[in-house]
N, C-alpha and C positions, 0 to 999 in steps of 0.2 A: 255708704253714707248717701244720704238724700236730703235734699234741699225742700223748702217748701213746696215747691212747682215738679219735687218728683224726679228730678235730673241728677245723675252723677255729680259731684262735686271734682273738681277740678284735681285738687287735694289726695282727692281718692285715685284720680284715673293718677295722678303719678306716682302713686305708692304701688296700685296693683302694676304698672308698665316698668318701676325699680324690681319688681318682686320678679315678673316671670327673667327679664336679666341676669340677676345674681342668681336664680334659679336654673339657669341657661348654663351660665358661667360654670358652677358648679357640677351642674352633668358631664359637662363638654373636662372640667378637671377628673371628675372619676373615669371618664372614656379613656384619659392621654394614659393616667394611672393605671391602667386596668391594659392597654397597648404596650406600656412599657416592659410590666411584667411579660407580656407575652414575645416580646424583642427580646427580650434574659433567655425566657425559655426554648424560643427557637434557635439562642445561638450557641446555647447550651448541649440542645441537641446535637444539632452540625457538627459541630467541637469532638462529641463523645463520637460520632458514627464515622467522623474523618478520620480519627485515632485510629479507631479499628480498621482503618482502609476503604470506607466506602464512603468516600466523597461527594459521589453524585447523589445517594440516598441521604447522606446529610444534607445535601441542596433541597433535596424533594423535601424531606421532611419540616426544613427552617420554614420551607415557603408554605408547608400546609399551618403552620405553627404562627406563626408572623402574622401583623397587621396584613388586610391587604394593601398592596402597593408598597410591600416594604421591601430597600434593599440588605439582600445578603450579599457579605464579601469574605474567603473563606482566601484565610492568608498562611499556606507550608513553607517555612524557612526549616530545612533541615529534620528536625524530628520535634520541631514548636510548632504547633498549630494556634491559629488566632482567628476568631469568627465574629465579626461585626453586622449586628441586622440593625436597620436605619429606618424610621418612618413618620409620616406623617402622622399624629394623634386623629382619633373620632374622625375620621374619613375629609383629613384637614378644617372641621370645626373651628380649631384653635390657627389661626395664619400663622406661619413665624415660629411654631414650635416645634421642634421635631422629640422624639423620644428615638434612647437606642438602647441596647443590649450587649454584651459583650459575654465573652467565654474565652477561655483556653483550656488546652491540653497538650499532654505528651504522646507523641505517637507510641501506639503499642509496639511489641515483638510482636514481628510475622503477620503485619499489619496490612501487608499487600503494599502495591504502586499506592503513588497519593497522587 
Protein backbone atom coordinates (compact mmCIF):
# COMPACT_ATOMS: atom_id res chain seq x y z
CA UNK A 1 0.00 0.00 0.00
CA UNK A 2 1.04 3.55 -0.79
CA UNK A 3 0.19 6.73 0.32
CA UNK A 4 -0.19 9.85 -1.77
CA UNK A 5 3.62 10.97 -1.57
CA UNK A 6 4.54 7.09 -2.67
CA UNK A 7 5.75 5.82 0.88
CA UNK A 8 4.92 2.71 2.56
CA UNK A 9 2.27 3.09 4.90
CA UNK A 10 3.00 2.33 8.36
CA UNK A 11 0.24 -0.16 8.50
CA UNK A 12 1.61 -2.09 5.93
CA UNK A 13 5.47 -2.18 7.11
CA UNK A 14 3.74 -3.97 10.35
CA UNK A 15 1.73 -6.41 8.63
CA UNK A 16 4.60 -7.54 6.22
CA UNK A 17 7.33 -7.46 9.62
CA UNK A 18 3.98 -9.80 11.61
CA UNK A 19 4.07 -11.91 8.25
CA UNK A 20 7.82 -12.84 7.81
CA UNK A 21 7.59 -13.65 12.07
CA UNK A 22 4.79 -16.21 12.16
CA UNK A 23 6.52 -17.10 8.85
CA UNK A 24 9.85 -17.63 10.75
CA UNK A 25 8.00 -19.27 13.68
CA UNK A 26 6.51 -21.60 11.60
CA UNK A 27 9.68 -23.04 9.64
CA UNK A 28 11.68 -23.01 12.70
CA UNK A 29 8.09 -25.54 14.00
CA UNK A 30 8.39 -27.80 10.96
CA UNK A 31 12.59 -27.81 11.63
CA UNK A 32 11.91 -28.93 15.61
CA UNK A 33 9.18 -31.54 13.93
CA UNK A 34 11.11 -32.79 11.17
CA UNK A 35 14.38 -33.19 14.31
CA UNK A 36 12.22 -35.00 16.42
CA UNK A 37 11.26 -37.66 14.00
CA UNK A 38 14.80 -37.93 13.28
CA UNK A 39 15.80 -38.36 17.46
CA UNK A 40 12.79 -41.54 17.05
CA UNK A 41 14.73 -42.79 14.31
CA UNK A 42 18.21 -42.62 15.47
CA UNK A 43 17.37 -44.13 18.84
CA UNK A 44 15.41 -46.71 17.15
CA UNK A 45 18.30 -47.68 15.30
CA UNK A 46 20.78 -47.74 18.36
CA UNK A 47 18.19 -49.86 20.18
CA UNK A 48 17.89 -52.60 17.22
CA UNK A 49 21.94 -52.68 16.49
CA UNK A 50 22.64 -52.78 20.59
CA UNK A 51 20.19 -55.88 20.77
CA UNK A 52 22.07 -57.55 18.15
CA UNK A 53 25.43 -56.68 20.14
CA UNK A 54 26.91 -54.02 18.32
CA UNK A 55 26.80 -51.11 20.52
CA UNK A 56 29.39 -49.08 19.17
CA UNK A 57 27.83 -49.38 15.55
CA UNK A 58 24.59 -48.40 17.16
CA UNK A 59 26.42 -45.21 18.48
CA UNK A 60 27.92 -44.67 14.93
CA UNK A 61 24.86 -44.99 13.27
CA UNK A 62 22.22 -42.69 16.03
CA UNK A 63 24.98 -39.99 15.61
CA UNK A 64 24.94 -40.17 11.60
CA UNK A 65 20.97 -40.35 12.03
CA UNK A 66 20.39 -37.57 14.73
CA UNK A 67 20.23 -33.76 14.69
CA UNK A 68 23.48 -32.54 14.83
CA UNK A 69 24.66 -31.92 18.16
CA UNK A 70 22.52 -34.36 19.46
CA UNK A 71 22.89 -36.44 22.64
CA UNK A 72 22.78 -40.22 22.39
CA UNK A 73 22.65 -42.21 25.78
CA UNK A 74 22.51 -45.87 25.32
CA UNK A 75 21.33 -47.49 28.69
CA UNK A 76 21.89 -51.98 29.23
CA UNK A 77 20.31 -53.16 32.37
CA UNK A 78 20.49 -56.75 31.98
CA UNK A 79 19.02 -57.91 28.78
CA UNK A 80 16.63 -54.29 28.52
CA UNK A 81 18.21 -51.98 26.52
CA UNK A 82 17.06 -48.12 26.54
CA UNK A 83 18.35 -45.44 24.09
CA UNK A 84 17.58 -41.83 24.45
CA UNK A 85 18.86 -39.22 21.60
CA UNK A 86 18.40 -35.44 22.92
CA UNK A 87 18.59 -32.25 20.87
CA UNK A 88 18.40 -29.01 20.11
CA UNK A 89 15.63 -28.26 17.29
CA UNK A 90 16.61 -26.22 13.77
CA UNK A 91 20.21 -25.73 14.82
CA UNK A 92 18.76 -24.05 18.28
CA UNK A 93 16.37 -21.57 16.22
CA UNK A 94 13.81 -22.39 18.80
CA UNK A 95 15.81 -21.41 22.70
CA UNK A 96 14.35 -23.46 25.43
CA UNK A 97 13.14 -26.28 23.23
CA UNK A 98 14.75 -29.47 23.13
CA UNK A 99 13.04 -32.39 21.03
CA UNK A 100 13.98 -36.21 22.00
CA UNK A 101 13.53 -39.70 20.96
CA UNK A 102 13.21 -42.81 22.63
CA UNK A 103 13.46 -46.77 21.76
CA UNK A 104 13.75 -49.97 23.45
CA UNK A 105 14.69 -53.39 22.95
CA UNK A 106 15.37 -56.87 24.22
CA UNK A 107 18.63 -58.11 23.68
CA UNK A 108 18.84 -60.89 21.23
CA UNK A 109 20.34 -64.67 21.78
CA UNK A 110 23.94 -64.70 20.99
CA UNK A 111 23.96 -61.15 20.87
CA UNK A 112 27.71 -60.89 21.86
CA UNK A 113 29.29 -58.58 25.00
CA UNK A 114 26.94 -55.23 25.33
Amino acid sequence: MRSDSGMVTVEAALAMTAFVVVLGVALAAVGAVTDQLRCTDAAREAARLTARGEPDRGRSAAARIAPRGARVAIQVDGDTIAVDVDAAPAGGLLPGVRVRGQAFAVAEPGGGDR
